[in-house]
N, C-alpha and C positions, 0 to 999 in steps of 0.2 A: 206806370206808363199809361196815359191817360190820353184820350180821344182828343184830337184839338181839330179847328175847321179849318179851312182855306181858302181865301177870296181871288178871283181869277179872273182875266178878260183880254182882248186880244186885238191888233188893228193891222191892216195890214197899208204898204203904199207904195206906187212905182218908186224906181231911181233910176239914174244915169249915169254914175260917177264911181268910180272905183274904188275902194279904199285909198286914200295915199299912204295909207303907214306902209304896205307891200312893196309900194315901188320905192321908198326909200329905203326899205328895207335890204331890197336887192341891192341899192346903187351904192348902201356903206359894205353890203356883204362884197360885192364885187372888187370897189375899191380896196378892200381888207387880203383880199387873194390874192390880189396885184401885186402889192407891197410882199405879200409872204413869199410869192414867188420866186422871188429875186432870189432869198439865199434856198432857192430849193432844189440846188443841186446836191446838198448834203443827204437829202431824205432816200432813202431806200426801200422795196419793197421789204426784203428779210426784214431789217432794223423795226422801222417803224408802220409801213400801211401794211403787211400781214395782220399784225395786233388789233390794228381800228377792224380789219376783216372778222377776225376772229372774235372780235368782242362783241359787234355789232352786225355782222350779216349773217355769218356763215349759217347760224340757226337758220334761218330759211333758204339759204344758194347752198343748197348740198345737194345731192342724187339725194332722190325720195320724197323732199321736201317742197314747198310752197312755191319756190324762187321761181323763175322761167329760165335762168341758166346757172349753175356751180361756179360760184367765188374760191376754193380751194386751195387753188394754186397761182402760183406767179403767171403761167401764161394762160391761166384761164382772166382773170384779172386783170393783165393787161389787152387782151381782147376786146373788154367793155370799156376800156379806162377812159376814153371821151365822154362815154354816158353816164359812167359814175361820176365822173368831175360835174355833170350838167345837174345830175339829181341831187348830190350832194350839198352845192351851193346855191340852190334854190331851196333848200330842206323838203325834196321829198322822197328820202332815202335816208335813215331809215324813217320807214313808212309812222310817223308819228306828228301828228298837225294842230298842231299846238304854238301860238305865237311866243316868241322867243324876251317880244320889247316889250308886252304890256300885261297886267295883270300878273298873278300867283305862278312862280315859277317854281317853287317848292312841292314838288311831285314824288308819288311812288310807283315805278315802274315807268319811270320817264325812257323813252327809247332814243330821245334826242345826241346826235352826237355833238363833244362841245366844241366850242368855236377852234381847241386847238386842232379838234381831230379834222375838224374841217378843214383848217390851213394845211395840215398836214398831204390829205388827200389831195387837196389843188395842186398842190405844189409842185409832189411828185409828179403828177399827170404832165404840168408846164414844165417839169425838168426832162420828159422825154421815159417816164416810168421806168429808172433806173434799178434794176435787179439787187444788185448787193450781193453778198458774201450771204449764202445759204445756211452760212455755220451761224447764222444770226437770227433763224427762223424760231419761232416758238416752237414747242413742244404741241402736237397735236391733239385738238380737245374733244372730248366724247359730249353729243349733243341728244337733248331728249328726242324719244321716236314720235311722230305723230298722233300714237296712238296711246300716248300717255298722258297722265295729268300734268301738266304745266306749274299748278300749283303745290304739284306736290314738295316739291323741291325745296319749297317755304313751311309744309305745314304736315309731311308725309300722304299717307294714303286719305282717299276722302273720307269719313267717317259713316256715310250714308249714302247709296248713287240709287237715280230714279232714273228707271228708261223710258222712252215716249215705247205706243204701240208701235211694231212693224208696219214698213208702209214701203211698196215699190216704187221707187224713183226712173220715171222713164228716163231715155238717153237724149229726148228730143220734146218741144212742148214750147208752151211760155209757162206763165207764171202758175205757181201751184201752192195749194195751200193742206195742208196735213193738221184736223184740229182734235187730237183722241183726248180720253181721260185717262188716267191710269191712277189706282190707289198709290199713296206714297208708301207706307207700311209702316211708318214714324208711326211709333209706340209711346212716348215718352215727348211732351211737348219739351224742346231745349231752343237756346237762344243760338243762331249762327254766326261763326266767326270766318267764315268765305265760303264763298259759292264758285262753281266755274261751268258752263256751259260745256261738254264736247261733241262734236259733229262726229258722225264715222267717216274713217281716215277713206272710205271709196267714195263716199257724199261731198266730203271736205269745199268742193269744189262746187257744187250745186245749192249748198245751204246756207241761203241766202241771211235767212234770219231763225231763232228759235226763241218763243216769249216760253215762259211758264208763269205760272200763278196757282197759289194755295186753292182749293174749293173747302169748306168745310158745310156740316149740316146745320140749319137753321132748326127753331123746336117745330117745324110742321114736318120736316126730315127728307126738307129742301138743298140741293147741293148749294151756296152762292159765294160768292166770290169774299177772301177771308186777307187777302195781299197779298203783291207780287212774289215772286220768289226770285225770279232771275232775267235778266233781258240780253239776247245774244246777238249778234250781228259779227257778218267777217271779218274778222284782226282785232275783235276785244278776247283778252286775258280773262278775265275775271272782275269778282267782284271781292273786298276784305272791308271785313265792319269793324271801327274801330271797339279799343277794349273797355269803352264806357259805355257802349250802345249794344241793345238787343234789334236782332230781327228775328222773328219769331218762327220755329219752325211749329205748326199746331199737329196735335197726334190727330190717328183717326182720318188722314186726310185724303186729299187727293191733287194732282196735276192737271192743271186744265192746261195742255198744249198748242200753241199755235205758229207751225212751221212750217216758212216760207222757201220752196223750192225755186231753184230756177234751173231747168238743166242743163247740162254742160255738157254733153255728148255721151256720156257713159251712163250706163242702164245697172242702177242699184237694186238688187229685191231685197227685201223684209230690212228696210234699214230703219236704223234706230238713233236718237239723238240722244244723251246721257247728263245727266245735271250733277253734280259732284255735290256736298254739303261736306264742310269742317266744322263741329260745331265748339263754342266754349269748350274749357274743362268743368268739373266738378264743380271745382274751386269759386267758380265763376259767381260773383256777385249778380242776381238776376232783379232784387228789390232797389240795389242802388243803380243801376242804369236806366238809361232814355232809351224809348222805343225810338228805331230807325227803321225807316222803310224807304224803298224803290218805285218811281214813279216817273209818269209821263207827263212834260210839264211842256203845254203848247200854245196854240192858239183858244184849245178851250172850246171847240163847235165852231172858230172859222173854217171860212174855206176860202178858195184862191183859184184864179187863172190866170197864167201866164200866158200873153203872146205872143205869137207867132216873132222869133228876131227880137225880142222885148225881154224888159230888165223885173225884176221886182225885189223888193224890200218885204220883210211881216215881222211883227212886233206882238210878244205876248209879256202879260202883268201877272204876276202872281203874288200874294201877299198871305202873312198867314197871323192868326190872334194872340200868338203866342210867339216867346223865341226859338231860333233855330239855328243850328249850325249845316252846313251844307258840304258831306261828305267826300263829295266824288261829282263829276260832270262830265255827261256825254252826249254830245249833239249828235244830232240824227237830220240829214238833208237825204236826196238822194242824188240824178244826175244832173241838174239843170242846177243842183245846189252850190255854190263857191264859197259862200262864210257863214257863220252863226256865232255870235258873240255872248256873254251873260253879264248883265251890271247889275249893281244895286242903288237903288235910289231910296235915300234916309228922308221920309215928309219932315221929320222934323228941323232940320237944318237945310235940307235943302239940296243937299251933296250925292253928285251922283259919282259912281266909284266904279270900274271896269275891273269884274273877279277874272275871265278868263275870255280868249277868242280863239277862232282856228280858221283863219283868212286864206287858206290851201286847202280849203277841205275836198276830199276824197273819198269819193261813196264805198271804195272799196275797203275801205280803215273804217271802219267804227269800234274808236279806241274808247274807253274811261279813263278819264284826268282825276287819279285818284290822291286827292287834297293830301301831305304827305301830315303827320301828328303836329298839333301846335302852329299848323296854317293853314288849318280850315276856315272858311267863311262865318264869323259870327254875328245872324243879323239879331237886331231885336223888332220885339213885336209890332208890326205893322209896318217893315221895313217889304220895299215892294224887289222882287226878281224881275228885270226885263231881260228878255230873250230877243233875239235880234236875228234874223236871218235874211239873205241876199242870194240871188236867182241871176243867174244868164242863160237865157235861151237863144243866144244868138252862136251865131258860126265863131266866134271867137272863143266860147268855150271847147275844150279839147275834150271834154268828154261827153257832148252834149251828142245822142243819136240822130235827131233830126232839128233843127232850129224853124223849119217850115211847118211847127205842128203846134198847138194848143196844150199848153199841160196843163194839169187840173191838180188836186188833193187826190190822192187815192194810195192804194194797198199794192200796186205794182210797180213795179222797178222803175217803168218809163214814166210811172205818175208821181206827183211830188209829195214829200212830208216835210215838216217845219216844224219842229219839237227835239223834245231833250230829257236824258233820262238822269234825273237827280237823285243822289242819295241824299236824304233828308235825317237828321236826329233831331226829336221835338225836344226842345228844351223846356223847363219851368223858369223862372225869373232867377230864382237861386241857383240854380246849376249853371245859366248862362252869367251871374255875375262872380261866380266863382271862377268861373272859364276865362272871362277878362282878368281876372284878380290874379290867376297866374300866368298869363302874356304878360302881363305891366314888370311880373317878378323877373320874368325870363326874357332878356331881350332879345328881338328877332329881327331876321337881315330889312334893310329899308325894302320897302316895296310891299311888304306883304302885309294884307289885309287886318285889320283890327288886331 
């Protein structure tokens, strides 16, 4: 697993123009609901939209949970049912912003519901949200408690959990920032097969973000920075490294914390934030794999102001001397942000190719688009990443706090960021022509990447 560099740079430029792929995209979704309509007096809540409930919301619209009101039942659900038909067929419900028409749609832990369950929910709602025969109802499903692993469910209990220091979270403030060390206790350096960030279930609401990062000792018996370990933000799951790739956990170490509060009315003492590790088995080949790691892939040292009722565009380049495949993708804007896209552009031929966009983005989802086995991104060497992000600071954005104010680059919620957190495996020449050698053997659906 060998050291490789990476070449970077960044530019940023106004715009005016909206994407059109969105509004086309509504005007076929729209057209598509119309038509389903029609026979949608057959559809019933028992029969069918309890299931889409059940499958897809009710983990968070339950008493206790995340939701702002209980999907449960039939008339709690017909309550909202204008607003779900609105969220639904604009896809931002369930909360997962990920374009549907371009780029890698072969996803793990995709939340998207599919087109039928969309028809499904329109339809009902235009049929007058018809109840049905009760005796049609699923059986009712036990859902995880907030205060448990997520991932467990995939891989048991974590293997390893590091807590940040206690730290009081007032009930009132702006922004805050929480940066301790804490030893990891990792004895035994092993390679990681998932990470997952958890918030305590009384903070859940106030933690905004939580980075962590390896420190290990230099020979002067200096702590410094040894690679990321995990990057958290509200509405990402986790993180899974696939079964050819190490990230490394090193013994001896430690957590260098960096967690971003915002309060939210409620006063937390000695709270704590928790990182889970899963690591390999035994078994685990550690000489035949490629080092993976987690990183922040941006402008690279730009910076940026937006103004006042003004649009902006930024663009970053990264390139690296070696091949690589490209694990997982998670954009990162904040409120003034509406899109971030990631292409790849091949010097050599010429061909610029669109891996993934999220043209609804929502600062309150910072999801990972995590590439699902055999459709991940495989660039080769000297193959360039442009990142693409798009701003409105005007009254037309809906979640923009002030459109009469200047945003700048910064570390606050009202300030802007423009980057993306890639999971990266470094490949050698022969591991990446082996990795083409079984796509070509394996055929895979049209659309997806090399």
């Amino acid at each position: 697993m060998r050291e490789c560099k990476e070449e970077s740079g960044g530019r940023h430029v106004r715009w005016s123009v909206a994407p059109a792929v969105a509004a086309m995209a509504a005007l076929a979704l729209a057209g598509n609901a119309a038509a389903q309509s029609e026979g949608g007096a057959s559809v019933t809540y028992s029969r069918e939209v309890s299931r889409v409930m059940q499958e897809n919301c009710q983990i968070c619209h339950q008493p206790g949970q995340i939701g702002p009101m209980s999907l449960m039942t039939y008339q709690q659900v017909r309550r909202y049912a204008r607003r779900i038909r609105d969220l639904v067929a604009n896809r931002e419900m369930p909360p997962y912003h990920y374009d549907a028409d371009v780029g890698i749609q072969e996803l793990d832990g995709d939340w998207r519901l599919s087109q039928a369950d969309m028809n499904t929910v329109i339809a009902w709602v235009d049929a007058g949200t018809p109840e049905g025969d009760p005796a049609d109802l699923p059986a009712p499903r036990e859902f995880p408690d907030m205060s448990e692993w997520r991932l467990a469910a995939d891989f048991g209990q974590p293997d390893h959990v590091i807590k940040s220091a206690a730290w009081d979270v007032p009930a009132n403030g702006q922004d805050l920032w929480w940066e301790p060390q804490v030893p990891t206790g990792i004895t035994e350096e092993r390679c990681i097969k998932a990470i997952e960030t958890k918030p305590s279930v009384a903070a859940h609401g106030s933690t905004h973000h939580a980075n962590s990062q390896f420190l290990t000792q230099n020979e002067e018996g200096e702590w410094v920075t040894f690679g990321r370990l995990s990057e958290f933000a509200f509405g990402k799951l986790g993180e899974v490294v696939p079964n050819d790739a190490c990230r490394i956990a090193p013994t001896d170490s430690r957590v260098e914390w960096s967690i971003h509060y915002y309060p939210d009315g409620n006063a937390v003492p000695d709270d704590q934030v928790e990182v889970g590790i899963w690591y390999h088995d035994e078994s685990f080949d550690r000489e035949a794999a490629y080092k993976q790691d987690l990183r922040s892939y941006g402008l690279q040292g730009g910076d940026f102001d937006i103004a006042p009722h003004g649009k902006l565009m930024t663009q970053g380049f990264h390139s690296f001397d070696h091949p690589v495949r490209l694990d997982s993708w998670q954009p990162h804007l904040h409120l003034r942000g509406v899109a971030m896209s990631m292409e790849v552009f091949y010097p050599e031929t010429g061909r610029r190719e669109m891996i993934s966009m999220a043209s609804n983005w929502n600062a309150g989802w910072n999801l990972s688009h995590i590439y699902a086995d055999g459709h991940q991104p495989l660039l080769p060497a000297g193959a360039v990443i442009i990142l693409t992000g798009w701003y409105d600071n005007t009254a037309n954005n809906p979640r923009n706090p002030d459109p009469d104010q200047w945003v700048a680059m910064g570390q606050r919620t009202t300030d802007e960021m423009s980057h993306a957190w890639i999971a990266v495996t470094h490949l050698d020449e022969e591991g990446y022509q082996r990795l083409l050698a079984e796509r070509e053997r394996k055929p895979v659906a049209m659309g997806d990447v090399r």
